[in-house]
Structure formats: C-alpha cells, structure tokens
C-alpha positions in Angstrom: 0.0 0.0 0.0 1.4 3.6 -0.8 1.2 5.5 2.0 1.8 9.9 2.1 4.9 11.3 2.2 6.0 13.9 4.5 5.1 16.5 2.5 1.3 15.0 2.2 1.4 14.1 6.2 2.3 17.9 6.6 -0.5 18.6 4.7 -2.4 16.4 6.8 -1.8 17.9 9.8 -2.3 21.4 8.9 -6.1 20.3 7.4 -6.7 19.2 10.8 -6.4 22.6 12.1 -9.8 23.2 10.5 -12.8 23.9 12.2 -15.5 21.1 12.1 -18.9 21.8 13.3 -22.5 19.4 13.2 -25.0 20.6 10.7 -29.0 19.5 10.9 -31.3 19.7 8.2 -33.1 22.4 8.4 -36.4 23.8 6.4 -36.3 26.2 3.6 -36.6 29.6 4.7 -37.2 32.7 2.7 -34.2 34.4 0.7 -32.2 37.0 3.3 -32.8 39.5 0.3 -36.4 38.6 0.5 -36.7 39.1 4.6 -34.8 42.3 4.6 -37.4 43.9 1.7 -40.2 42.6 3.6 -38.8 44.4 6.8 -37.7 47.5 5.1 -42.1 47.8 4.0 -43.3 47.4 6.9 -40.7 49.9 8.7 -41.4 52.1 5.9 -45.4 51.4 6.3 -45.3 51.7 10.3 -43.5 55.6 9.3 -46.0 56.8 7.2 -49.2 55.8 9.1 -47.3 57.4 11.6 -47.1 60.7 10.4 -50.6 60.1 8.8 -51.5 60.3 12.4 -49.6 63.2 13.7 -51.1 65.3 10.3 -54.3 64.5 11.0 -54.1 66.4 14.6 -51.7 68.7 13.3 -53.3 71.6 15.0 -52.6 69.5 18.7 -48.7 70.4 17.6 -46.4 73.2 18.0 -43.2 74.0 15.5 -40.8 76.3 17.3 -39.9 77.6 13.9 -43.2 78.9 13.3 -45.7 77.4 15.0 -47.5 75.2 12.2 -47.0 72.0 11.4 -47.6 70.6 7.9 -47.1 67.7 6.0 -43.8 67.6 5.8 -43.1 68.7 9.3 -45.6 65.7 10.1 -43.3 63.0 8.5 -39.9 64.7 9.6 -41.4 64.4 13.7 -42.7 60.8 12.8 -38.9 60.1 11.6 -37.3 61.7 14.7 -39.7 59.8 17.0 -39.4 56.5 15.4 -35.8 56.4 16.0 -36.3 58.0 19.7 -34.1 60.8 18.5 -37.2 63.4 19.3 -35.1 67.0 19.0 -37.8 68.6 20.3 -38.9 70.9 18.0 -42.1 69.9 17.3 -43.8 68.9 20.5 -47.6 67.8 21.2 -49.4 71.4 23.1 -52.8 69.4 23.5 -54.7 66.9 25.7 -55.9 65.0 22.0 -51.9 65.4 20.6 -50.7 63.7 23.9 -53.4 60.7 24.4 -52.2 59.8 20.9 -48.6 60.1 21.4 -49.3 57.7 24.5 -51.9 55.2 22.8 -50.6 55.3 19.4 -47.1 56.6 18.4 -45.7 55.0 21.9 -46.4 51.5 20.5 -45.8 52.6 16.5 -42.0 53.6 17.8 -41.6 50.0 19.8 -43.2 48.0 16.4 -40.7 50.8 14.5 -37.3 49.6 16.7 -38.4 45.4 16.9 -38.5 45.7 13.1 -35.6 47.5 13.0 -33.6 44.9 15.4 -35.4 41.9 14.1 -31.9 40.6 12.3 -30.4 40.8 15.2 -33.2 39.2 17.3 -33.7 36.3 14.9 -30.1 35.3 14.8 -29.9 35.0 18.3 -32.9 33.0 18.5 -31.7 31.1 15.9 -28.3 29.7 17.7 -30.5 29.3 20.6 -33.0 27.2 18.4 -30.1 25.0 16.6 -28.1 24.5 19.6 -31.2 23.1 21.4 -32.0 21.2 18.4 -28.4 19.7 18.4 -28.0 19.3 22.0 -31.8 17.2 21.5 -30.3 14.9 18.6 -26.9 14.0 20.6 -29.3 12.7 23.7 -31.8 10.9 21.0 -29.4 9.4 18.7 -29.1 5.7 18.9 -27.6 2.8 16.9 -27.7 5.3 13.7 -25.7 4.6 10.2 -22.5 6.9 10.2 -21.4 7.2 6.4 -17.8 9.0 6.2 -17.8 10.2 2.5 -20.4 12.1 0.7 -19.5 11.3 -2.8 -20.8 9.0 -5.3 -19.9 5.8 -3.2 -21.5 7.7 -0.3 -24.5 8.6 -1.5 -25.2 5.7 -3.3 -24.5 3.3 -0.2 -27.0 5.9 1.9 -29.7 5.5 -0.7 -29.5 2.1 -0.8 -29.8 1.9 3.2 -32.6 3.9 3.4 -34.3 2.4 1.3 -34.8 -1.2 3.1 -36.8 1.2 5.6 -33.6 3.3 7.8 -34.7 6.7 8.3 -33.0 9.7 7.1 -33.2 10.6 11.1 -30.8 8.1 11.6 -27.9 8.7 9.2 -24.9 11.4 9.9 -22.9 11.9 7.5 -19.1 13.2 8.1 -17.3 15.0 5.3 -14.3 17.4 5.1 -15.9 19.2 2.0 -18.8 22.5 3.7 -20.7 21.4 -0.3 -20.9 17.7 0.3 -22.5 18.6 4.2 -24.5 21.3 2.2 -25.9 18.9 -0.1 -26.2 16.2 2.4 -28.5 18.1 4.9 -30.4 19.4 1.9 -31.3 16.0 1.9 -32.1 15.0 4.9 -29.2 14.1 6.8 -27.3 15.2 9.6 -24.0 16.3 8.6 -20.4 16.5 10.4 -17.4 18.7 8.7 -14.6 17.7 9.5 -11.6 15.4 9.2 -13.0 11.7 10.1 -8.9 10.9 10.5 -9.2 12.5 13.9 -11.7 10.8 17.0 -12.8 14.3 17.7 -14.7 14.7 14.7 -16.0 11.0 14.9 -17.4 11.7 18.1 -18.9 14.5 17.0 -21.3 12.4 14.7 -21.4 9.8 18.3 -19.8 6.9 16.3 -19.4 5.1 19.5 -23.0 4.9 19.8 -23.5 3.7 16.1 -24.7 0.5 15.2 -22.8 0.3 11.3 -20.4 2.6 9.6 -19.9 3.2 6.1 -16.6 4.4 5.1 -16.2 5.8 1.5 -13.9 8.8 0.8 -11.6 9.3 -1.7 -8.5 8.1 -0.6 -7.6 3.7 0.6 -5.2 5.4 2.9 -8.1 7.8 4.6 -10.5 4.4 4.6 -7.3 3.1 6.7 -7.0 5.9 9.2 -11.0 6.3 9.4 -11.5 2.3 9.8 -8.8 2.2 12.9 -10.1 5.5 14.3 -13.9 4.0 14.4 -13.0 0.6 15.4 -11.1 2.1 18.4 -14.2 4.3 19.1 -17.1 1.5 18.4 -16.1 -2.2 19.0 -19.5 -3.4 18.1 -20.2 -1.9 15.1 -20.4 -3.1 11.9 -17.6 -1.4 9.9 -18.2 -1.5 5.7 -15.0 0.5 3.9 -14.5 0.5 0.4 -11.2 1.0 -1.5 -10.0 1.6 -4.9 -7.1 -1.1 -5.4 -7.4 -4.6 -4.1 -4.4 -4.7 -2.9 -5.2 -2.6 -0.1 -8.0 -4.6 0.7 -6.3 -6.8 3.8 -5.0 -4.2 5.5 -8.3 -2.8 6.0 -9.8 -6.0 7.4 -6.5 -6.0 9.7 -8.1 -2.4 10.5 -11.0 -3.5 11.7 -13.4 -3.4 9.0 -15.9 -6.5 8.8 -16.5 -6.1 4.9 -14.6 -4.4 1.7 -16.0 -3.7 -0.9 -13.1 -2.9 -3.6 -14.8 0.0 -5.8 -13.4 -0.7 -8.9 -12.8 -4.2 -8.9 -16.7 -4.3 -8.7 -16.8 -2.4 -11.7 -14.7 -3.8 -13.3 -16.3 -7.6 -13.1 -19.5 -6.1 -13.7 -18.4 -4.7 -16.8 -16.7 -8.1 -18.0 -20.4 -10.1 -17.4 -22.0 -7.2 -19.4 -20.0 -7.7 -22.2 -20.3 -11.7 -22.0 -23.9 -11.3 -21.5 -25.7 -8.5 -21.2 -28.7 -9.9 -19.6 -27.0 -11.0 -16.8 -25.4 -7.7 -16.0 -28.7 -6.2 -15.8 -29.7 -8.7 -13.5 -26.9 -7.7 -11.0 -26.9 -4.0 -11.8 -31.0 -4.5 -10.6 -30.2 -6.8 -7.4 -27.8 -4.0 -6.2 -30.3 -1.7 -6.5 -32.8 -1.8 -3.6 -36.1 -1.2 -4.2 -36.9 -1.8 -7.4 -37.3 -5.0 -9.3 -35.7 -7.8 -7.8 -34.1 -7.3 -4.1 -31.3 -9.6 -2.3 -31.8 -9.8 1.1 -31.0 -11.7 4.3 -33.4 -12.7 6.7 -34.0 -14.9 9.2 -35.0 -18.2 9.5 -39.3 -19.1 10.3 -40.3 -21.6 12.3 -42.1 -22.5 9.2 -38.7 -23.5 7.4 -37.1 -25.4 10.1 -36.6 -29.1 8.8 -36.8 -27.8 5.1 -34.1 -27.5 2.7 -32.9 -24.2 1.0 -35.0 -25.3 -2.1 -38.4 -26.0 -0.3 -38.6 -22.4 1.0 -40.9 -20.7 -1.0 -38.5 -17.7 -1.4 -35.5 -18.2 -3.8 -32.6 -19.1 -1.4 -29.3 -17.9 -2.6 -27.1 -18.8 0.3 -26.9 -20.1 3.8 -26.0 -17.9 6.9 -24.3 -20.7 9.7 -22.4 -19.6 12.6 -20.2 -17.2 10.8 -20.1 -19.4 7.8 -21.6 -18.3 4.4 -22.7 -21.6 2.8 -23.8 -22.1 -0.8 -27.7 -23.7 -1.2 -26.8 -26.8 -2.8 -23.6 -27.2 -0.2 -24.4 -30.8 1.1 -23.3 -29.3 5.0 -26.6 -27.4 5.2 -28.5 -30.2 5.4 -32.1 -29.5 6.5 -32.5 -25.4 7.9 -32.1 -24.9 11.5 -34.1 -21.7 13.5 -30.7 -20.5 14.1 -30.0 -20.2 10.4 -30.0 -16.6 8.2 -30.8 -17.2 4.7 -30.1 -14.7 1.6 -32.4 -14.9 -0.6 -33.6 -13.1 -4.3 -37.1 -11.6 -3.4 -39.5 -9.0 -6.0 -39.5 -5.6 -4.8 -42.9 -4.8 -3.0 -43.3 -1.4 -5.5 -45.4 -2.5 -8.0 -44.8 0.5 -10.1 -40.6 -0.1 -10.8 -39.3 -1.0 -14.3 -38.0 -4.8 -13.4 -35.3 -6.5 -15.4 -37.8 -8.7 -17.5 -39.8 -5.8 -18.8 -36.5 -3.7 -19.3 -35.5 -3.9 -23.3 -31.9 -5.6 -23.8 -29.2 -3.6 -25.0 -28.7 -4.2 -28.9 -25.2 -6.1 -29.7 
C-alpha cells in the first residue's frame, strides 16, 4: 500500500487545524434579500401611518420655527420619534396630541425599533433554536448509520440503506468538503465537517454509539485511518469500507473493517459479465439496486422453514448464513435449515410500479 509522504502528512496535519462543526437539516426559509425587503415595507409602512397620524391632529402640535405643522413637518417628527431621537422641535401642546402620542405613536415607535432589530433578534434565537436542536439529537441518537464520504460511493450506499426502511433521522454523514454537508442536509441528513482521521470529529457524529459505519472517501489510505479511528471508538459496530485497489484490501480488514467492498474491482467484473452477457449484467446491476425490481436480502430463518431445505422455501434461497459461515444452497453441510439459520435470498421488490429486469428492453449487440 502507498502511504503519504512527508510533504502530504504535513498537509495532513495542517487540514486538521480546521474547524469542524455538526450541521442538521433544516427547512427552507425565505431568501435573506427577500426578509430584509419585507422588513424595510413594513418599517417604511409603520413611518407613514405614523405621520398620517400626527397630520391628521396637526393643529394638537407646536413647531418652534413657526408654530405650524404641515405635511412635511408631520413625516420629519414621525422620523425623529421612530428612531427616539425626538429633537424637540415639534412637541404635542394638546390633551388630544398627547393621548395619541401615549396610545398610538408609543407602541408605533416600539413595532418601528423590533422591526428594525429583528436581524439581530432572529439570529440569536436562531443559535439558541439550533443548539437546542443539536443538543436534542446527541441525547436521542441511537444505533444510527454513520457514512464517512459524501461522494458517489456515499450517497449511493446511503440511498440504498434507506431504502430497506432506515430513516433519514438516523444517518450522519461526516465530510471534510462544507458542499458535500450542504448537499447532504439538503437532503435530509445530519452532517459533520470535518476530518474523520481524527476521533474528535467521529465523536462529534457519536460513532461510539452507532450501530454500522460506512466508510467511502476518496483516498484507501483515509478508509485506513478512518477504519482504525472507528473501530477504536465502536467495538461493536459493523464497519463497511470500500477502496480503490485490491491490494489494499487486507490491511483494511487487519483495520478492523468487517467487509470491503473494492470500488473498482466491482466495476470492473460487472463490466466483464455485461460484455459476456448483457442480460445478466442487468440482473446484477438491478439486485444491487434496492427497491426496485428484484431485491437480495438476508433474513432470518421461520419456524415454518425449520426441517426444510434451501429449495423447499418458497422464497429463492441464494445462500446459507451458519455460525459465521456463508454456505452455498446446494452445499451438502446445510443439510435440512435450522431456527438458528439466516438465509439470503432473491425476493421482487414490494413497489409495483418499478421497471423490473424482465420488462426492461436488452441492450442491442
């Protein structure tokens, strides 16, 4: 395996400087551009009917410059009051001029400055809001799916979790890039920015309380680092890395990882059964794919089953679950099934509405 050099572990260590913080999805709000027009109306509305007001009683006010007050003078005292400036040189003289200043303008010129401070109040409420919120989904969070990588790999392995029935609720992903935690909360998911190299950031997105992990950046030595970090921070979890080269598969399993999955070995053996048959690599592009058309699952053994062999089940058996021995169907060891028994089995999809292999047109040679 080729591991970084000093110049790349010095570029390591200096990425770990950066700041990592938890993001939660969040709804769609307005544009800011949006909320600031909408404020600047009704600040601009609340001024007017102000100095509506003090024209209409205009005779109840005194200008020391000379002694009217008109239209203008009307909006120029609304201004001043508004902003609790109040100069002084229009004043209210009479009982009527007063009572409204009290029962009117008073509570214009509070609406005036909470409009006016709104930004300020909302954004406050705002990190009180999320850090509630995030303080709520560390004490809730339980056996969740931690995927370290938001890229293709990522997002693809996410999709195809959630869609055997995990919630979005219960998937954090961690990625060093602020656009792939973007996109990912846009989603759905809780996202962690950061370095998943270091614990810190790994506890940040509670991998010790996680039930799996899904480890799929960019890099077989990162899927080295991460798969050691977690495995010291979660013994019990179930620990899935990919990498890019085969070779490097081993030393991830001596890292701790209970599966690898080697990216584009995959590929590239899916490509060799297309070109030898096309319908067949359809077949396995579509039991990949969860959801749609036909499904490979494992699930436990029925009562129903025990005593039967793998081909009297009435669901295609594909394998054997024993102890922690993967056995073919036809292997004579299996025998007759036993309750303690996990089988793997080809099932249809319960959407009726997905395009399955056999009504998908073949590829023209």
């Amino acid at each position: 395996m080729k591991l970084p050099g000093h110049d790349a572990i010095a570029r390591q260590a200096d990425e770990h400087l950066v700041t990592h913080r938890v993001k939660l999805p969040r709804k769609v709000v307005e544009r800011p551009i949006r909320q600031v027009v909408k404020r600047l109306v009704m600040a601009l509305a609340v001024l007017v009917a102000t100095a509506f007001i003090v024209y209409a009683d205009h005779e109840g006010y005194r200008d020391n410059a000379d002694g009217s007050v008109s239209l203008l003078d009307a909006f120029y005292y609304a201004t001043v009051t508004l902003s609790t400036t109040g100069y002084g040189d229009i004043t209210p003289v009479s009982d009527g001029a007063r009572l409204t200043n009290i029962f009117l303008i008073t509570p214009l010129r509070v609406l005036f400055l909470i409009i006016l401070v709104g930004t300020t109040l909302e954004v406050l409420t705002e990190r009180t809001r999320e850090e509630w919120r995030l303080n709520r989904w560390r004490s809730v969070l339980r056996d969740h799916t931690v995927v370290v990588g938001f890229g293709t790999k990522g997002r693809s392995a996410i999709q195809t979790v959630c869609a055997t029935g995990l919630k979005k609720e219960q998937v954090v992903v961690v990625d060093p890039s602020s656009k792939a935690i973007d996109a990912a909360t846009a989603e759905g998911y809780a996202g962690v920015m950061g370095d998943a190299t270091r614990s810190e950031v790994l506890k940040r997105a509670e991998v010790h309380k996680a039930r799996q992990i899904i480890i799929a950046p960019q890099r077989d030595d990162t899927a080295v680092l991460v798969t050691l970090t977690a495995r010291q921070l979660n013994r019990g979890a179930k620990i899935v890395a990919a990498v890019r080269e085969e070779e490097n598969a081993p030393l991830l399993r001596q890292s701790g990882a209970d599966a690898v999955i080697t990216s584009s070995g995959a590929a590239g053996r899916l490509l060799g059964l297309s070109v030898l048959s096309p319908a067949a690599g359809m077949v396995m592009e579509d039991l990949i794919q969860q959801g749609s058309g036909l499904d490979l699952i494992e699930r436990p053994v029925v009562r129903g089953e025990v005593g039967k062999t793998p081909r009297e089940t009435d669901d295609l058996v594909v394998s054997v679950v024993r102890g922690h021995r993967v056995l073919g169907y036809d292997d004579p060891s299996v025998g007759t099934l036993q309750l303690t028994d996990r089988l793997i089995t080809i099932v249809r999809a319960t959407p009726g509405n997905q395009v399955t292999p056999d009504t998908r047109p073949l590829p023209h040679g």
